[in-house]
C-alpha positions in Angstrom: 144.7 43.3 29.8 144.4 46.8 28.3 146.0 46.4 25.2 143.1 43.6 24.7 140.4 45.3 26.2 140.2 48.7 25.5 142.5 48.9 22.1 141.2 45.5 21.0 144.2 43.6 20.3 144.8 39.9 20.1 146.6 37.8 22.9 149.6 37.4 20.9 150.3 41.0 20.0 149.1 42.0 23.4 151.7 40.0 24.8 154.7 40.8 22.6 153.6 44.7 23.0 154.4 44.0 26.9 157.7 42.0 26.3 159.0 45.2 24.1 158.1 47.6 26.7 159.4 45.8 29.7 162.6 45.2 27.5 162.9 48.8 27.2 162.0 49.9 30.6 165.2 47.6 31.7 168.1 48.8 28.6 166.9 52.4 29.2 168.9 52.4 32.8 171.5 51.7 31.0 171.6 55.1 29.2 170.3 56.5 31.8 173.4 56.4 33.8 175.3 57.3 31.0 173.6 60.8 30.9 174.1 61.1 35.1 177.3 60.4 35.0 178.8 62.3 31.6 176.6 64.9 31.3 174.3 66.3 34.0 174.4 64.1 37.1 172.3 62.7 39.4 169.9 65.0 40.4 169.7 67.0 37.2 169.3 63.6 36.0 166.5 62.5 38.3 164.3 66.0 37.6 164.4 66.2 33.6 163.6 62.3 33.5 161.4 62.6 36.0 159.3 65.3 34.3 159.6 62.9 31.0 158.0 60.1 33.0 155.4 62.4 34.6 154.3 63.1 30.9 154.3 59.8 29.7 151.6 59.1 32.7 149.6 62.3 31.8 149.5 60.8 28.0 148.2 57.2 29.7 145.3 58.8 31.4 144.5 60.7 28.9 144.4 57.9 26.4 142.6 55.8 29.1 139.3 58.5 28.8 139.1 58.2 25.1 136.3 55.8 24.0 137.8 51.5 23.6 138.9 50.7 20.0 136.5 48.1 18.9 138.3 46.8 15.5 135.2 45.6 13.7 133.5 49.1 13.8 136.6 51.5 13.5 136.1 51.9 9.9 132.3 52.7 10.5 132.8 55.3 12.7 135.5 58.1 14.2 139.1 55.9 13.2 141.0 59.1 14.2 139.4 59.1 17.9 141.1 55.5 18.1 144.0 56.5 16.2 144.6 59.6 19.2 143.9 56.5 21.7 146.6 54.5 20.3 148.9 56.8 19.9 148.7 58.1 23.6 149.3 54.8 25.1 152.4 54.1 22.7 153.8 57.8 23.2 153.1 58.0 26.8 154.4 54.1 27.1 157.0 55.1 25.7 158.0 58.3 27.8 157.5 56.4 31.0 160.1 54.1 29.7 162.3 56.3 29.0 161.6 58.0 32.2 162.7 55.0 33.7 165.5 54.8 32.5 166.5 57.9 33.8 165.5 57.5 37.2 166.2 53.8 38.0 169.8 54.5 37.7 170.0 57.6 39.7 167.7 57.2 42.5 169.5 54.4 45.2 172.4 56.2 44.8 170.9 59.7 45.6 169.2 57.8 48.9 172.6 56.7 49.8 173.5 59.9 49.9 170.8 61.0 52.4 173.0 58.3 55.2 175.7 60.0 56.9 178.3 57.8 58.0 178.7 56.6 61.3 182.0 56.0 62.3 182.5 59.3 63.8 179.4 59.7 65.7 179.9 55.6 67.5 183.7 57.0 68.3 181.8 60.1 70.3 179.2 58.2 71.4 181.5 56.0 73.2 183.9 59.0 74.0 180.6 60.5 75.7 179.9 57.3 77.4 183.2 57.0 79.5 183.3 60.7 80.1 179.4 59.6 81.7 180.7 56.5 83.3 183.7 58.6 85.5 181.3 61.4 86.6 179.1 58.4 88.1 181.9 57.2 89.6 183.7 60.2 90.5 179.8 60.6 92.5 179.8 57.3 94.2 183.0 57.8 95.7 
């Protein structure tokens, strides 16, 4: 919808515009892994691509202020205000892709990390238990 509205592009380019960047959004993990697991791991991995996807959302709302791209009249008036509009939402597009990519790969393995396992604590827990079980009956006797 906002490849047609506000930069005034037909259904069909719309449309294949979308396919390319959901394409890339889903091979970027890919490489994104790659880089976490060769070079600078997850959590280094998670902050640079992070800040490249934060970027890539500051570039979309910028472009989003600019003035819509009406086609028939960009020759008429400013064509490098719509060039600047374009280009934010293709760079920034772009970053958050790659963003993506970075993060998606990186992210449900760092929340695995945040579980503790629990076979220990259900061995102590029941270890606890009986010690509690013959006090009460060391009591009722």
């Amino acid at each position: 919808l906002y490849f047609t509205t506000a930069l005034g592009y037909r259904d069909a380019t719309a449309v294949a515009l979308f396919a390319y960047m959901t394409c890339l959004a889903y091979l970027t993990p890919l490489a994104g892994a790659v880089v976490a697991d060769a070079w600078l791991g997850r959590y280094k991995t998670i902050l640079s691509f992070g800040l490249v996807y934060g970027m890539g959302l500051l570039l979309l709302c910028f472009g989003a202020f600019l003035p819509d791209i009406d086609h028939a009249t960009v020759a008429v008036t400013a064509p490098d205000q719509y060039f600047t509009k374009e280009l934010c939402t293709f760079i920034g597009l772009f970053l958050v892709c790659i963003g993506t990519g970075g993060i998606k790969p990186c992210v449900s393995a760092f929340g695995a990390d945040q579980v503790q396992v629990c076979s220990n604590n259900t061995a102590n827990l029941n270890a606890n238990e009986n010690a509690n079980l013959n006090a009460n009956e060391n009591e009722n006797a």
